[in-house]
C-alpha positions as CSV (number, residue, x, y, z in Angstrom):
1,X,0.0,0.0,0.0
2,X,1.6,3.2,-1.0
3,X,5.0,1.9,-1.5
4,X,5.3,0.2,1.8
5,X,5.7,-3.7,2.5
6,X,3.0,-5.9,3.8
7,X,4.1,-5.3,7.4
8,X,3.2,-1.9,7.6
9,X,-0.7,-2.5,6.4
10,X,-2.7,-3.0,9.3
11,X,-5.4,-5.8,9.1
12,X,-8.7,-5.7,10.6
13,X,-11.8,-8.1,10.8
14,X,-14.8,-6.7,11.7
15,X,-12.7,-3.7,12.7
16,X,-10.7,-5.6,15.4
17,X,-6.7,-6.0,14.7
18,X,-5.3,-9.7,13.6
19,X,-1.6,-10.3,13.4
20,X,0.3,-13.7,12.8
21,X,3.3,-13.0,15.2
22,X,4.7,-15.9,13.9
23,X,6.1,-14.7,10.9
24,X,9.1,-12.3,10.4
25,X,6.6,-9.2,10.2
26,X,4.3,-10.2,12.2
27,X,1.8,-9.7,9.3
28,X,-1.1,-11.5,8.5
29,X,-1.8,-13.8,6.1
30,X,-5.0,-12.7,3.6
31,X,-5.0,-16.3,2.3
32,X,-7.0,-17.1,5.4
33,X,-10.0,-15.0,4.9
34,X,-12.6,-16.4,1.8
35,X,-14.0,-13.4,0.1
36,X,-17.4,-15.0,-0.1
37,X,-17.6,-14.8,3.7
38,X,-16.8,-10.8,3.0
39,X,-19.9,-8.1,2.5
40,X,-16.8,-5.4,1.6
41,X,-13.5,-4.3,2.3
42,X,-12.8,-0.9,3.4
43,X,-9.4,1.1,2.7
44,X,-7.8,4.0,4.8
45,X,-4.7,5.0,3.0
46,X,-1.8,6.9,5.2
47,X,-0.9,6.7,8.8
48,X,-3.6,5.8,11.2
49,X,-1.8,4.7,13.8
50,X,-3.4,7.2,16.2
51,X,-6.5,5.8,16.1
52,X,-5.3,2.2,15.3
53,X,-1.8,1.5,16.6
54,X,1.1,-0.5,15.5
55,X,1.8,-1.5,12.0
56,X,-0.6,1.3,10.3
57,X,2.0,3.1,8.8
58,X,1.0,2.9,5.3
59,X,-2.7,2.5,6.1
60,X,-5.9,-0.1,7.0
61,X,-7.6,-2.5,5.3
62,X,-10.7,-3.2,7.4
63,X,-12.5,-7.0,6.2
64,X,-16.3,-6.7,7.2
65,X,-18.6,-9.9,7.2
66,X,-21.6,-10.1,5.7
67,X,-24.7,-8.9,7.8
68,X,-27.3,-11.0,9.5
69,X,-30.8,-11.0,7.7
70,X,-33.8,-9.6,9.6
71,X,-35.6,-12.5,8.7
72,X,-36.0,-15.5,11.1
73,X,-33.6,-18.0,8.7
74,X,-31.5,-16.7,5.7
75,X,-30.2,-19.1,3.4
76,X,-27.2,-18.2,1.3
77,X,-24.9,-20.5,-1.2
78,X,-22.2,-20.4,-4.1
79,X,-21.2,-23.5,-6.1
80,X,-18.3,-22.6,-8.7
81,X,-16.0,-24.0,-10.6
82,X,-13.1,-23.7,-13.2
83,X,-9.5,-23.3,-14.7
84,X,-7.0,-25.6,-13.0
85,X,-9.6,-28.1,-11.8
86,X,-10.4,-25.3,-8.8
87,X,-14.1,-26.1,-7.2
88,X,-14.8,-23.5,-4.8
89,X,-18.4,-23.6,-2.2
90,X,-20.1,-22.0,0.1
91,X,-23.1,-22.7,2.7
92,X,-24.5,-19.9,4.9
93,X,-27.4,-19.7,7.4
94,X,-28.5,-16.4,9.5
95,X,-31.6,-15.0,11.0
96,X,-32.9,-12.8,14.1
97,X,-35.1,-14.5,16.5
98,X,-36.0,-11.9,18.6
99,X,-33.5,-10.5,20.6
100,X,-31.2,-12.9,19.3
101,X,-29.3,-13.3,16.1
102,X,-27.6,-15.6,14.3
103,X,-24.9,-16.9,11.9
104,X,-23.1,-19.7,10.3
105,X,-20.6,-19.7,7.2
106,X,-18.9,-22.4,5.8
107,X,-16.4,-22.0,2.3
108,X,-14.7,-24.5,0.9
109,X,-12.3,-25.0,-2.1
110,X,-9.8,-26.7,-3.8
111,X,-7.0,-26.8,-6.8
112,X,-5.0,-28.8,-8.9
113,X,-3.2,-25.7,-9.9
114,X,0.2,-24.6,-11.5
115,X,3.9,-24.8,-10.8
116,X,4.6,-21.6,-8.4
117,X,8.0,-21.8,-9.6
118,X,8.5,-20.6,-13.5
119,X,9.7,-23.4,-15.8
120,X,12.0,-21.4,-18.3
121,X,11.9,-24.5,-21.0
122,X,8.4,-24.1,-20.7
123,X,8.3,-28.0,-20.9
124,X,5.5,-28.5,-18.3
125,X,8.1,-30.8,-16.5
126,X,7.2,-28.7,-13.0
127,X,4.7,-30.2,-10.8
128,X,1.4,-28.4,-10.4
129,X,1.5,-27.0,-7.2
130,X,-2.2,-27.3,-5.3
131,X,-4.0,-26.0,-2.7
132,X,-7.3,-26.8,0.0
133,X,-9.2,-24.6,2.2
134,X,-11.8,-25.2,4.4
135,X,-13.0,-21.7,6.7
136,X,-15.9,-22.2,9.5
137,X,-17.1,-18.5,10.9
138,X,-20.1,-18.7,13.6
139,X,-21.5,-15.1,15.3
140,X,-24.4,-14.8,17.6
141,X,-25.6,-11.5,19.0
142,X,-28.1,-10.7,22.0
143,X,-29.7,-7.4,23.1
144,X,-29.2,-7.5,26.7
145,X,-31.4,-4.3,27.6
146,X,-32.4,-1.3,25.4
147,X,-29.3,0.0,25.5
148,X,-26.8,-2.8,25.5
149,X,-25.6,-5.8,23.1
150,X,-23.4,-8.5,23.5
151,X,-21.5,-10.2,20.7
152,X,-19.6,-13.8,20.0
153,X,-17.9,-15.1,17.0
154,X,-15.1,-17.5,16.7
155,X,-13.4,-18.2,13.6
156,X,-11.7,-21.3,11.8
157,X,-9.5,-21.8,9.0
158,X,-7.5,-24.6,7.5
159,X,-5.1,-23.7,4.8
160,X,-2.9,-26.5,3.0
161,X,-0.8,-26.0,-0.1
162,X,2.1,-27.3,-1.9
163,X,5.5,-25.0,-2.5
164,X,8.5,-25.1,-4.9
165,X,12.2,-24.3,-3.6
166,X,12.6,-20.4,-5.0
167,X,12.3,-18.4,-8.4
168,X,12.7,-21.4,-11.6
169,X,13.3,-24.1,-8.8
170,X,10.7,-26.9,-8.6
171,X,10.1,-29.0,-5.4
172,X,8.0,-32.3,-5.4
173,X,7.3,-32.5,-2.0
174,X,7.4,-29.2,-0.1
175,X,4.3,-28.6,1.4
176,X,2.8,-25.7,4.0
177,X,0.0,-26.4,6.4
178,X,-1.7,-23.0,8.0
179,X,-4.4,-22.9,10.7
180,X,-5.8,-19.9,12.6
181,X,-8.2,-20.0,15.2
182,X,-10.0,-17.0,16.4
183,X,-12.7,-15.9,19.1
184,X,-13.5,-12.8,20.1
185,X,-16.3,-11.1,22.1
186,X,-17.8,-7.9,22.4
187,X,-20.8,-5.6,24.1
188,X,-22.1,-2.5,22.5
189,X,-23.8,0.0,24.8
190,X,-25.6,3.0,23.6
191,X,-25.0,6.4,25.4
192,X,-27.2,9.3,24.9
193,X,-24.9,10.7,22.6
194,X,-23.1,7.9,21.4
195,X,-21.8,4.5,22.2
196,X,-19.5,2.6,24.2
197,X,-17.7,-0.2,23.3
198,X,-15.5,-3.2,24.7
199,X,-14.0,-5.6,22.8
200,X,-11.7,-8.8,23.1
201,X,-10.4,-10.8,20.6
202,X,-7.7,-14.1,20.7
203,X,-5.8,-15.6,17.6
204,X,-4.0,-18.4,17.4
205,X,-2.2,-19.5,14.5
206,X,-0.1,-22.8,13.4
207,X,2.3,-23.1,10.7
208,X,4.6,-26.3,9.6
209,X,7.0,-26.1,6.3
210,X,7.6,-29.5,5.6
211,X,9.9,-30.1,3.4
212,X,10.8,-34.4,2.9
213,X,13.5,-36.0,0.9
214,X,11.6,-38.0,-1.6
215,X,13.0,-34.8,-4.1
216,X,15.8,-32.5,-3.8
217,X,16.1,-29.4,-6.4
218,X,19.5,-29.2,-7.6
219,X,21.4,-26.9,-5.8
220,X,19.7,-27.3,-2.7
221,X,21.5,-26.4,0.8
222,X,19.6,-29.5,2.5
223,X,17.7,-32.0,1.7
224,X,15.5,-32.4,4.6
225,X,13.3,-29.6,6.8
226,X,10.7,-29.2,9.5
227,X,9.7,-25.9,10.7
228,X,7.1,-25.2,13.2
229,X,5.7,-22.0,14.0
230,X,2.8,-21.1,16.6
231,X,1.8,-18.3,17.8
232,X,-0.8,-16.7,20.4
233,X,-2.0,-12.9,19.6
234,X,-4.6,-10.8,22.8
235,X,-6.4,-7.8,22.0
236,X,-8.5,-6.0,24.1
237,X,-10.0,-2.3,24.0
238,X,-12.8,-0.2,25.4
239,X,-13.6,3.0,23.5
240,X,-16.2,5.7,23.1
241,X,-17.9,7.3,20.3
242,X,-19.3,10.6,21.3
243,X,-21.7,12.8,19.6
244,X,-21.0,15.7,21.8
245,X,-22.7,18.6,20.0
246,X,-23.9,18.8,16.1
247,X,-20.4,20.5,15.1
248,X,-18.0,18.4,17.6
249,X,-17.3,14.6,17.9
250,X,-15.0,12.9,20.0
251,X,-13.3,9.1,19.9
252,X,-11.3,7.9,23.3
253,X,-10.2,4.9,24.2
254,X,-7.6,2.6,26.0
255,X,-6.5,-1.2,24.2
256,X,-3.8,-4.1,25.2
257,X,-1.7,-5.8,22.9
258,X,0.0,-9.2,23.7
259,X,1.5,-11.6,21.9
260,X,4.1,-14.6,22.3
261,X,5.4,-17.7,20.0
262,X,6.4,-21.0,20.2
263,X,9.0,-21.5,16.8
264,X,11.3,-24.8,16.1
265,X,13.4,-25.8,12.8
266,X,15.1,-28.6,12.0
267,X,17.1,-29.6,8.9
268,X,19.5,-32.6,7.3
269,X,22.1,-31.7,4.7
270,X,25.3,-32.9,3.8
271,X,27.1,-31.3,7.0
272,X,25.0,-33.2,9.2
273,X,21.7,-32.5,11.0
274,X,20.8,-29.0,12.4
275,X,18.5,-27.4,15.0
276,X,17.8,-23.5,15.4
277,X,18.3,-22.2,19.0
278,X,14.1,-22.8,19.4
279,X,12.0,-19.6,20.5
280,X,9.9,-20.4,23.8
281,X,6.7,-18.1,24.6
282,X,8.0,-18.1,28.2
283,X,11.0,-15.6,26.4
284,X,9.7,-14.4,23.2
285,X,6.3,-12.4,23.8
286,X,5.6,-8.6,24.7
287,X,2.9,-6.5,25.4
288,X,1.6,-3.1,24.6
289,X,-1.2,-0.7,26.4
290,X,-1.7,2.3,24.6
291,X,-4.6,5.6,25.2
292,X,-6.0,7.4,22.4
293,X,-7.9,10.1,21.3
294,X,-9.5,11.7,18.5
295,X,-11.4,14.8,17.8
296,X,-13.2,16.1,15.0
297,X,-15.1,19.3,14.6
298,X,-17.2,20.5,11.7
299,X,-17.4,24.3,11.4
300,X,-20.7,26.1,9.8
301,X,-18.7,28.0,7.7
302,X,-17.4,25.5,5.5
303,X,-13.9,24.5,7.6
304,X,-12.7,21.6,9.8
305,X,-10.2,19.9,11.9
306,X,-9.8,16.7,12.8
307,X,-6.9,16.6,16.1
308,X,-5.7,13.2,17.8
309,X,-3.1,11.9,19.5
310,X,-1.6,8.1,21.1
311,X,0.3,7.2,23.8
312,X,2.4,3.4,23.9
313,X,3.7,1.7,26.2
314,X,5.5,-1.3,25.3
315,X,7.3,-3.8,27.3
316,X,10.4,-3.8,25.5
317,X,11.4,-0.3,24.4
318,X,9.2,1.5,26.1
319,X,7.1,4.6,25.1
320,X,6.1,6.5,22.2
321,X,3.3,8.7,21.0
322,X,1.8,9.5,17.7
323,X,-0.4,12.0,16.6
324,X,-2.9,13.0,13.9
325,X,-3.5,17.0,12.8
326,X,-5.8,17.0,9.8
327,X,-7.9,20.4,8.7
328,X,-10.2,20.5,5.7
329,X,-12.6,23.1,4.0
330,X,-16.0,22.2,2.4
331,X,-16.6,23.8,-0.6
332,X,-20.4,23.4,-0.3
333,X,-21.7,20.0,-0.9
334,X,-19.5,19.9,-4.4
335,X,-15.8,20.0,-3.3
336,X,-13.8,19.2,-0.4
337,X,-9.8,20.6,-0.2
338,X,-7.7,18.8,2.8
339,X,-4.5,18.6,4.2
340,X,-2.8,15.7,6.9
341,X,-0.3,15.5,9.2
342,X,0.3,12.4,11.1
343,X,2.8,9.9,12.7
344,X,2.7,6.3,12.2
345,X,4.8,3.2,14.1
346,X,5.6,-0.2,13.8
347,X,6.8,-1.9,16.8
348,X,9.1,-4.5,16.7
349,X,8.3,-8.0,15.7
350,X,8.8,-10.7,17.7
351,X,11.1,-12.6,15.6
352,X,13.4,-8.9,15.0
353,X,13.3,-9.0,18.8
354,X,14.0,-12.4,20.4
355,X,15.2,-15.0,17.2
356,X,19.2,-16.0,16.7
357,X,19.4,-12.8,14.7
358,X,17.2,-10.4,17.4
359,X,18.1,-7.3,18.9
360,X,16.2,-6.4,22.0
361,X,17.3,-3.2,22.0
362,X,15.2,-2.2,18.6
363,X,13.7,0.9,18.3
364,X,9.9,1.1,16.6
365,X,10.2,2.0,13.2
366,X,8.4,5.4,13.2
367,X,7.0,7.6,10.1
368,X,5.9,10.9,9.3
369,X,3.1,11.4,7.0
370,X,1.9,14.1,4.7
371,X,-1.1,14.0,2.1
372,X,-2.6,17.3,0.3
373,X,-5.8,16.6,-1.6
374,X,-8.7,17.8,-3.1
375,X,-12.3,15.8,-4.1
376,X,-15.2,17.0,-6.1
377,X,-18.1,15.3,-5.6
378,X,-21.7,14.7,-7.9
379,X,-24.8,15.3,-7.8
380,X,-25.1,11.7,-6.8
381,X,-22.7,9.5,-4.5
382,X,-21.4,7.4,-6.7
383,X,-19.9,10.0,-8.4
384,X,-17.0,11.6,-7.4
385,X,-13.1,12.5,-8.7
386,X,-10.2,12.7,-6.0
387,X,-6.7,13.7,-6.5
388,X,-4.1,13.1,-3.4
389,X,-0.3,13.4,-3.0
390,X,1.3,11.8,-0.3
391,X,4.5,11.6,1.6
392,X,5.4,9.4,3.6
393,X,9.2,9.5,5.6
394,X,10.2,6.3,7.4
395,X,13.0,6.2,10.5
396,X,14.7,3.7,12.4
397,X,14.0,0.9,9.7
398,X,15.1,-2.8,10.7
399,X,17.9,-3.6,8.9
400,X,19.7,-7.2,8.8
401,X,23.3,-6.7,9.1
402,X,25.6,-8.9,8.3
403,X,28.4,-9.8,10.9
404,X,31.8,-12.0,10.7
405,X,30.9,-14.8,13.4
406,X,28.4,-16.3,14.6
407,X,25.0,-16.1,14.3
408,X,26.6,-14.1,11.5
409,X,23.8,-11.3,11.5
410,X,21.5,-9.2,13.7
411,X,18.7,-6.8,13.0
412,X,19.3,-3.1,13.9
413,X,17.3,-0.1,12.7
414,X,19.6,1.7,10.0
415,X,17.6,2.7,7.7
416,X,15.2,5.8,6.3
417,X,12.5,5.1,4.1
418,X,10.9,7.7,1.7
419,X,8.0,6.9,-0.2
420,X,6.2,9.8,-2.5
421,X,3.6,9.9,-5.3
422,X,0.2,10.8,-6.4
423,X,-3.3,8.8,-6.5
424,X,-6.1,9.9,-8.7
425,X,-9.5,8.1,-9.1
426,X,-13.1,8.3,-9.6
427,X,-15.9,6.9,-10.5
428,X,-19.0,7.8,-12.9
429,X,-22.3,6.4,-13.8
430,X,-25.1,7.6,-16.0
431,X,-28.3,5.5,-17.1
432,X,-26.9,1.9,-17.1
433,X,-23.0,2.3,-17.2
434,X,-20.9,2.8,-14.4
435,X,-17.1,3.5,-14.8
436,X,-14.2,4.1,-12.0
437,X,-11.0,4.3,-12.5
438,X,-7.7,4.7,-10.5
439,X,-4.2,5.5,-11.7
440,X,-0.7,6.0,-9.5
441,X,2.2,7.7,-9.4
442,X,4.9,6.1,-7.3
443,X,8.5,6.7,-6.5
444,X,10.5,5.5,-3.3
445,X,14.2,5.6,-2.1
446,X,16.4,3.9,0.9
447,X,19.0,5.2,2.5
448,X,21.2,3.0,4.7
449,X,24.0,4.0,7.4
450,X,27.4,1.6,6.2
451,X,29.9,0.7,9.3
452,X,32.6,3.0,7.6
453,X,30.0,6.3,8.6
454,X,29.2,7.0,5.3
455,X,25.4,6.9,3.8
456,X,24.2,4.8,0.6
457,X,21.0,5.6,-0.8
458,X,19.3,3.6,-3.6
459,X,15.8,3.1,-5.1
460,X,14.4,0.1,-3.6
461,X,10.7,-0.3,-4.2
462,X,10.7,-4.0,-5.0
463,X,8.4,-5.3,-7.8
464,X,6.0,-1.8,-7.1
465,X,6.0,-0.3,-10.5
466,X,6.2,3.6,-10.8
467,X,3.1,4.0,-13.1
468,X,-0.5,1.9,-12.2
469,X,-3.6,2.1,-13.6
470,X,-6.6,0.1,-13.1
471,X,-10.2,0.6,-14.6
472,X,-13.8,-1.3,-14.5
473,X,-16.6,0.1,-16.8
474,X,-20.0,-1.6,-15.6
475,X,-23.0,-2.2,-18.3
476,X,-27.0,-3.4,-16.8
477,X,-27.8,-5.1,-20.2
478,X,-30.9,-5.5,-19.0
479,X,-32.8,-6.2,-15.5
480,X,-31.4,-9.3,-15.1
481,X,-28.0,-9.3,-16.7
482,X,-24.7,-6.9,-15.7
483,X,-21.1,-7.4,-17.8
484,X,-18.0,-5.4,-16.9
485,X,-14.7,-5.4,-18.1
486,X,-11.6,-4.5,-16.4
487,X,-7.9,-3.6,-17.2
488,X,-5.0,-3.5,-15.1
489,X,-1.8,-1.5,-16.4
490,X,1.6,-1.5,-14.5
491,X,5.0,-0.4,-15.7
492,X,8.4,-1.4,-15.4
493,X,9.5,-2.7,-11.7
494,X,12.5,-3.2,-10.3
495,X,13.3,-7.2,-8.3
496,X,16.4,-9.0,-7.2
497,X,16.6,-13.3,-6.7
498,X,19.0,-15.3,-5.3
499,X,20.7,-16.9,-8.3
500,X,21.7,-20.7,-7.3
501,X,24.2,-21.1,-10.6
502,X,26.5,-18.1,-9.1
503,X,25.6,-17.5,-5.6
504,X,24.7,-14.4,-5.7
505,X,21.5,-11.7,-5.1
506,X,20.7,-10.3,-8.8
507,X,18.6,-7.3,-9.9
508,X,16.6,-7.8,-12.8
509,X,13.6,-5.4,-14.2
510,X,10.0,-6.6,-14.4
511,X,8.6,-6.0,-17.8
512,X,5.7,-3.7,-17.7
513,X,2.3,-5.2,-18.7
514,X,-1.5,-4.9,-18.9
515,X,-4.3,-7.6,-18.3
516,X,-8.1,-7.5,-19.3
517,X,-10.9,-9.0,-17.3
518,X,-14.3,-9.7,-18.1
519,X,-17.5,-10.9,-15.9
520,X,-20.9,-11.8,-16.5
521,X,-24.1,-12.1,-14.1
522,X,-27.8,-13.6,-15.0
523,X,-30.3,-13.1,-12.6
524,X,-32.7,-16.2,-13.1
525,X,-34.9,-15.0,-10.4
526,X,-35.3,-13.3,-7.1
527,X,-32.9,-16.4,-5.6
528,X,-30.5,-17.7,-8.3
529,X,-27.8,-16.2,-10.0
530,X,-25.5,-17.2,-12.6
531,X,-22.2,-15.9,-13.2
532,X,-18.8,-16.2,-15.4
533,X,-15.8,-14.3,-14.7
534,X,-12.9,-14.6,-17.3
535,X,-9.4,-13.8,-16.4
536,X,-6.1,-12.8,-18.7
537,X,-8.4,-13.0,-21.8
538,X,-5.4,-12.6,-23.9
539,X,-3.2,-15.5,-22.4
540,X,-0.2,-13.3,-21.4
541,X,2.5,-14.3,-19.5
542,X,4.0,-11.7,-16.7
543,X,6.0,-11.8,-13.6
544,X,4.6,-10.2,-10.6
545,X,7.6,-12.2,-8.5
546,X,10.9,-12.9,-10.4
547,X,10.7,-16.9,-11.9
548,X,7.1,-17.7,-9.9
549,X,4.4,-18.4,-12.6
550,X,1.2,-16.4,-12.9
551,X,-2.0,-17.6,-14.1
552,X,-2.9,-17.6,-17.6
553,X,-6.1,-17.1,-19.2
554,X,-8.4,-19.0,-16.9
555,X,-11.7,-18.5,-15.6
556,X,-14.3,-19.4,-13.1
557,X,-18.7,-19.9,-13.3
558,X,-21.6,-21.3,-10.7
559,X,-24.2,-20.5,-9.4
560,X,-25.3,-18.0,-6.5
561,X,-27.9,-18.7,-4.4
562,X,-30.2,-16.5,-1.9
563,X,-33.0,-17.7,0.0
């Protein structure tokens, strides 16, 4: 998002932070969450770390389920099929009974699929590389009183797919195994002039890389590995939306942050057998507790000001603050001009702090952010054209350095980050067309402190290309059938891989391409839908990652069903 890597996009579910502390990052993994389980997904571009803490630096991406029907029992279904013998289902039941409400989801799906890794001969002598998911989600709500509501959900998903060794190097028998279990509970209770909230969530995730000996890529360091990961993530807040007057509202809150993890590897090569120094949760965990604020007034002359502020406190380097300082002027109900200020944070992860490599005396990565805009609006909401620069200055960035003995490296923050560029989109619809369209500007640069004093500075945006467009025009060709088409445009990009015949990290540039879509819906009636949705119509062959495949022209069609 904007330049930055995926550990410095927050992820919400249903507006509550998940994390896989397991993982170098600490990021989360999107393969987890089905979009059929999704009613949308909402984007907030910048840093909104005041309001959302660590790791929104470059901005949120909020996943909210689908609502709960008023009805007494919902029925909702997809059956699908298509390229690369991929079957994909899904069997939903909701309702309200009462004071109480209900659901239950259930997705499944399944692939033969392609070789991840790129065969150059283009021999099809790779193995296809697979995949199976199955994802549970259960939620029940129940008014307790006028004013209050309670809310349970817990969350299940079982992700299992097969891997290859790196860019043009297969692997027969590498496979990944990914579970996350979730719960979380939460009561809603409405104020006079607003609402109060409490929340708690728990995640627990499981990962295993297996990789057996049955077949070794050529040029491979071992020929056996077993890595486990596991890791347990708390989150807890209580907040308060106030409606203090019709001109002045006002968010304030407190939330916890914990997390620890459990991590063992083991591999067999020709030196013998080898085990990594394992990571206990006993050792490896922290914890943050942080208070927020955030105030937004509305003036009658056209201006506004939106002020906030957090305060951190974390259990390993201690305490830091970020704020938020964003004014704005209403042009009537036509145009809207605004202007942002705000710092951002990432805190450590566990594995920078406590593995072989870690550094408990890490700083949080920290980021100042600037955006200038300005949005003209329709006569109708779905009309609307935005233009927004943005600036976005990174400090203290982790940075693996490389050291003569052993554990021959640690992670220390070196490192500035400065991201820049310019987003413009919109969208438009007249009669029965609807068109919206997006297009970026991006440029970025490093600059990393040497051991000899001196400062080197390069361009470093990995595989983001300077120049993006994307566009989806929208056609009702009649009451019950829509078609759309959509093309995706990127330009030259910049990506290095480890290259096995000479030992060495290489840069090589991604050639620019462009991709069309198309999809098709029939409405047979008020309950059953049909759909197609074609991808890569023209078959071309691209490189989002450096010598990993990408799908060719393939497509999907089922059946939707409402009941």
């Amino acid at each position: 998002l904007r330049g930055a890597g995926t550990g410095y996009t927050l992820i919400l579910l249903d507006g509550v932070p998940v994390y896989d502390p397991s993982g170098i990052e600490g990021a989360f993994d999107l393969n987890f969450i089905p979009l059929d389980q999704l009613a949308r997904v909402e984007i907030l571009k910048g840093g909104q770390s005041t309001l959302y803490g660590s790791d929104a630096v470059a901005g949120v991406i909020n996943l909210i389920s689908k609502p709960v029907s008023e009805k007494k029992a919902a029925l909702s279904g997809l059956l699908s099929g298509g390229s690369y013998g991929t079957f994909r289902g899904n069997a939903g039941l909701n309702g309200s009974l009462g004071k109480t409400s209900y659901q239950v989801q259930y997705s499944g799906s399944r692939s033969r699929g392609f070789s991840a890794a790129y065969d150059p001969t283009e021999r099809k002598k790779f193995d296809a590389d697979g995949f199976r998911q199955a994802v549970l989600r259960l939620g029940l709500s129940r008014s307790l009183g006028e004013n209050l509501t309670l809310r349970l959900s817990g969350f299940y998903s079982d992700y299992r797919t097969k891997l290859d060794a790196g860019a043009f190097r297969e692997d027969g028998d590498f496979t990944a195994t990914n579970a996350t279990r979730q719960l979380a509970a939460g009561l809603e209770y409405a104020l006079k002039r607003g609402k109060l909230f409490v929340n708690y969530h728990v995640n627990d995730n499981q990962r295993r890389y297996l990789n057996d000996s049955t077949s070794v890529p050529v040029g491979a360091f071992s020929n056996f590995s077993d890595a486990h990961y596991a890791a347990l993530s708390h989150f807890a807040e209580t907040y308060a939306n106030l409606n203090l007057t019709e001109t002045f509202s006002l968010v304030i809150g407190l939330d916890f942050r914990a997390q620890n993890t459990d991590q063992t590897y083991r591999s067999v090569s020709g030196f013998g057998v080898y085990e990594a120094p394992p990571l206990s949760r006993d050792f490896a965990n922290m914890r943050i507790v942080s208070a927020f604020a955030s105030a937004v007034w509305k003036g009658e002359t056209g201006w506004g000001l939106e002020v906030g502020g957090r305060l951190n406190r974390h259990s390993v380097y201690g305490t830091n603050a970020t704020y938020t300082l964003n004014p704005f002027y209403r042009f009537g109900t036509r145009a809207k001009a605004f202007g942002t200020v705000s710092s951002s944070f990432k805190a450590p992860s566990l594995y920078y702090l406590y593995s072989p490599y870690g550094n408990l005396g890490l700083r949080p990565e920290t980021a100042t952010n600037y955006e200038a805009g300005v949005q003209l609006f329709g006569k109708i909401p779905k009309q609307y054209v935005r233009a927004v620069y943005f600036n976005r200055r990174l400090r203290d960035v982790v940075f693996f350095q490389n050291l003569p003995v052993e554990p021959f490296g640690k992670y220390v923050n070196l490192s500035r980050q400065q991201d820049q560029g310019l987003e413009l989109d919109g969208a438009f619809s007249a009669g029965r067309w609807q068109v919206s369209a997006n297009y970026t500007l991006l440029t970025g640069k490093t600059t990393t402190q040497q051991t000899n004093g001196r400062d080197t500075t390069f361009q470093n945006l990995l595989r983001r290309p300077r120049h993006a467009v994307n566009a989806t025009v929208s056609f009702a060709a009649s009451r019950k059938l829509t078609l759309s088409a959509s093309v995706r445009s990127v330009s030259s990009r910049p990506d290095a891989f480890f290259n096995d015949e000479t030992f060495k990290t290489e840069q090589v540039t991604l050639a620019p391409f462009t991709t069309l879509d198309v999809y098709a819906e029939y409405r047979l009636n008020q309950r059953l839908r049909l759909f197609a949705d074609l991808r890569n119509l023209t078959n071309l062959r691209y490189f989002d990652v450096y010598g990993f495949s990408n799908r060719r022209f393939n497509g999907m069609g089922g059946v939707l069903l409402s009941w």
